[in-house]
N, C-alpha and C positions, 0 to 999 in steps of 0.2 A: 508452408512458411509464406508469410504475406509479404510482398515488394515493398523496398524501403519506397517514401516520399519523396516528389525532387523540390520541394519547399522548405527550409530550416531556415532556421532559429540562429541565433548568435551565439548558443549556448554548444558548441561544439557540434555543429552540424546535425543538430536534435531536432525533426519535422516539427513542426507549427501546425497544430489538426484544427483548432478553435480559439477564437479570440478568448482569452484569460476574463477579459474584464464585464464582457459579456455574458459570461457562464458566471461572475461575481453578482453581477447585479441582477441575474434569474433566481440568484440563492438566495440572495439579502432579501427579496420578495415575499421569499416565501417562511421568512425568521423576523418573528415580532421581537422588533428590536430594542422593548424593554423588557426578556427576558433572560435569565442568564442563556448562555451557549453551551452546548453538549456538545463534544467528539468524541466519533467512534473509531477506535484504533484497533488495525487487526493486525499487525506485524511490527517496522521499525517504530510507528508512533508510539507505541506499546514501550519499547525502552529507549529512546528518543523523544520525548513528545516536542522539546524545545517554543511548547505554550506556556503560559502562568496558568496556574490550573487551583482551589480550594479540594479536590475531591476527586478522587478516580475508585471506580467502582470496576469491578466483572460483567459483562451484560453477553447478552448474547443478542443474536438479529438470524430470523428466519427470514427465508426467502434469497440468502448469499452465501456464500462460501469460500475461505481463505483459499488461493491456490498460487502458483509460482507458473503464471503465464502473463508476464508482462515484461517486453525489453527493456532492455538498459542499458545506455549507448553513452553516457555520462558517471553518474554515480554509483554502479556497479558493472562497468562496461567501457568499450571505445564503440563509436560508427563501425569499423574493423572487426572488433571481437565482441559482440553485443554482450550482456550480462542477463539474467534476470533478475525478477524482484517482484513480490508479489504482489496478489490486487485479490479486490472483493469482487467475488465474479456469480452472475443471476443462479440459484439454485440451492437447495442443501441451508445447511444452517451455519453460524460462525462464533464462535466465543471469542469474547475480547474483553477490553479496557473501553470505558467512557471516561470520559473525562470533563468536568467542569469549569466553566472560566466564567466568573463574575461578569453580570452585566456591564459595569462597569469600565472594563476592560477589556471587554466583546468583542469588539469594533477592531480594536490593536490590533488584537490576537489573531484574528481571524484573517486579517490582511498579511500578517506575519504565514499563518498557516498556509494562505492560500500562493504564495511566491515558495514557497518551499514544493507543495503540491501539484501546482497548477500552470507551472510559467509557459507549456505550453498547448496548456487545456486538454490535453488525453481524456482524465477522468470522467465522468458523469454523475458527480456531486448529487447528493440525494439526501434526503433528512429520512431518518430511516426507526421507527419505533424499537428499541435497545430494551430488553427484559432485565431487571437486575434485582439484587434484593430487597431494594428500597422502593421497587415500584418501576413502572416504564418510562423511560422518556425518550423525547423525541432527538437526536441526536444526527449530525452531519455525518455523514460517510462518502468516502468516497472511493466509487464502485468502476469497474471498468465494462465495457461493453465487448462482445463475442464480433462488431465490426469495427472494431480498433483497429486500424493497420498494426498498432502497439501488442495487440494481443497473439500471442505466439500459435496458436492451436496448439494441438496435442503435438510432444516433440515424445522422438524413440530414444532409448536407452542411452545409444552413442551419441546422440547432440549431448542430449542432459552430460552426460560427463566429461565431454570437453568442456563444457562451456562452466562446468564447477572446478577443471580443471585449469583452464587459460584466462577465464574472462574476469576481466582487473578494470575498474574505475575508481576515482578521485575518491571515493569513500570505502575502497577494499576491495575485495573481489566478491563475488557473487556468493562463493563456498561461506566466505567469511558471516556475510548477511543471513545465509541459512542458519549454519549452526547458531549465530546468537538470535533471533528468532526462535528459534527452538529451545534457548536456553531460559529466552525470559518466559514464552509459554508454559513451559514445565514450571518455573515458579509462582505461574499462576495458577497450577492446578490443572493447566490447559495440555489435553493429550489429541494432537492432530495425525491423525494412520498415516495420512500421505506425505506430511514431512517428517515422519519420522523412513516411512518404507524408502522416500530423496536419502536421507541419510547411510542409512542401511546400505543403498546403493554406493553411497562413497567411498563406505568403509571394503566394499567390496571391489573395490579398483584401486586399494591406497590410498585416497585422497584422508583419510581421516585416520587415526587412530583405532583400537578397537577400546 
C-alpha cells in the first residue's frame, strides 16, 4: 500500500499529483480541434456519461484493462476509509462504450468531462485507437499509471472486503459502484472474470444477496 501525499486539494483532503490544466492543454494538442471528440468509457462513464453525446457505440482498446485498483477518498470513500473505483490500467485488453460528441460542442464537453475526471490530475489522459463495428477511432481515455500514489497494488482478500464493506463517499459506497458497473456491463453484452469473481467474493461474506 503506497503513503498518502502531504499536498491536497480543497476537495476534502484529496492530493494534488498534477496540474489539471496542464495535462488539458497536452490533450487539446494532440485532438484536431475540427473533428468531432470520442470517449472511451470503461466503467461509471458507461452509465453516467453526463456528456451530450450523437452516438455511443461498444469498442474495445487493446493494450488496457478494466481493473478496481484506484483510491477513493471523495466519491466512493473518506481520506479515513478510502474506497475504490476503477481505472484503465497498461495491459490485457478492455471492452467498453465510446462515445461521440459533435465538434461542435467539443470544446463544452470536454471541459465539462475534464472537471469531473481530472480536478486533481491522477489520470494519464491518452487518445487511445477504440475497435467498434463501425470501424476504429481514435478516442480519449483515461488510463491510470502502476506509479500513481492513487493506484492501490494488489490488495488480499481481507482489505478487498472491508473496504466493500465500510467504505462510503458522497456518491455511495464502493460495493454500490461495483455491482452497478457490473450491471450496466452485462447489458452491454460485456462479461469481465474479475468483477465478477469481486462479486462472488461479496456474496461470500454477506455483503450481497445470492
Amino acid at each position: 500500500m503506497r503513503p498518502p501525499l502531504d499536498h491536497f486539494s480543497d476537495l476534502g483532503h484529496v492530493p494534488i499529483l498534477r496540474d489539471p490544466q496542464v495535462l488539458l492543454e497536452h490533450t487539446l494538442a494532440q485532438w484536431p480541434s475540427a473533428a468531432d471528440l470520442w470517449v472511451f468509457g470503461y466503467a461509471s462513464l458507461i452509465w453516467n456519461p453526463e456528456i451530450e453525446h450523437d452516438l455511443r457505440l461498444p469498442a474495445r482498446v487493446h493494450g488496457y484493462h478494466r481493473r478496481l485498483s484506484m483510491w477513493s477518498r471523495i466519491n466512493r470513500g473518506t481520506p479515513l476509509e478510502p474506497g475504490l473505483v476503477f481505472a484503465l490500467m497498461p495491459g490485457g485488453a478492455c471492452r467498453g462504450v465510446v462515445f461521440r460528441v459533435p465538434r461542435a460542442i467539443a470544446r463544452r464537453e470536454l471541459d465539462k468531462l475534464w472537471q469531473r475526471e481530472m480536478p486533481t490530475g491522477v489520470y494519464d489522459p491518452r487518445w487511445l485507437p477504440c475497435r467498434t463495428a463501425q470501424g476504429t477511432v481514435r478516442a480519449l481515455a483515461f488510463t491510470l499509471s502502476r506509479d500513481s500514489p492513487n493506484y492501490t497494488g494488489t490488495l488480499d482478500e481481507a482489505r478487498l472486503v472491508h473496504i466493500l464493506r465500510h467504505a462510503r463517499g458522497r456518491y455511495g459506497s464502493t460495493l454500490d459502484y461495483v455491482v452497478r458497473t457490473q450491471r450496466c456491463l452485462q447489458e452491454q453484452g460485456i462479461h469481465d472474470r474479475a468483477l465478477a469473481g469481486l462479486l462472488a467474493l461479496a456474496r461470500r461474506h454477506g455483503l450481497l444477496d445470492d
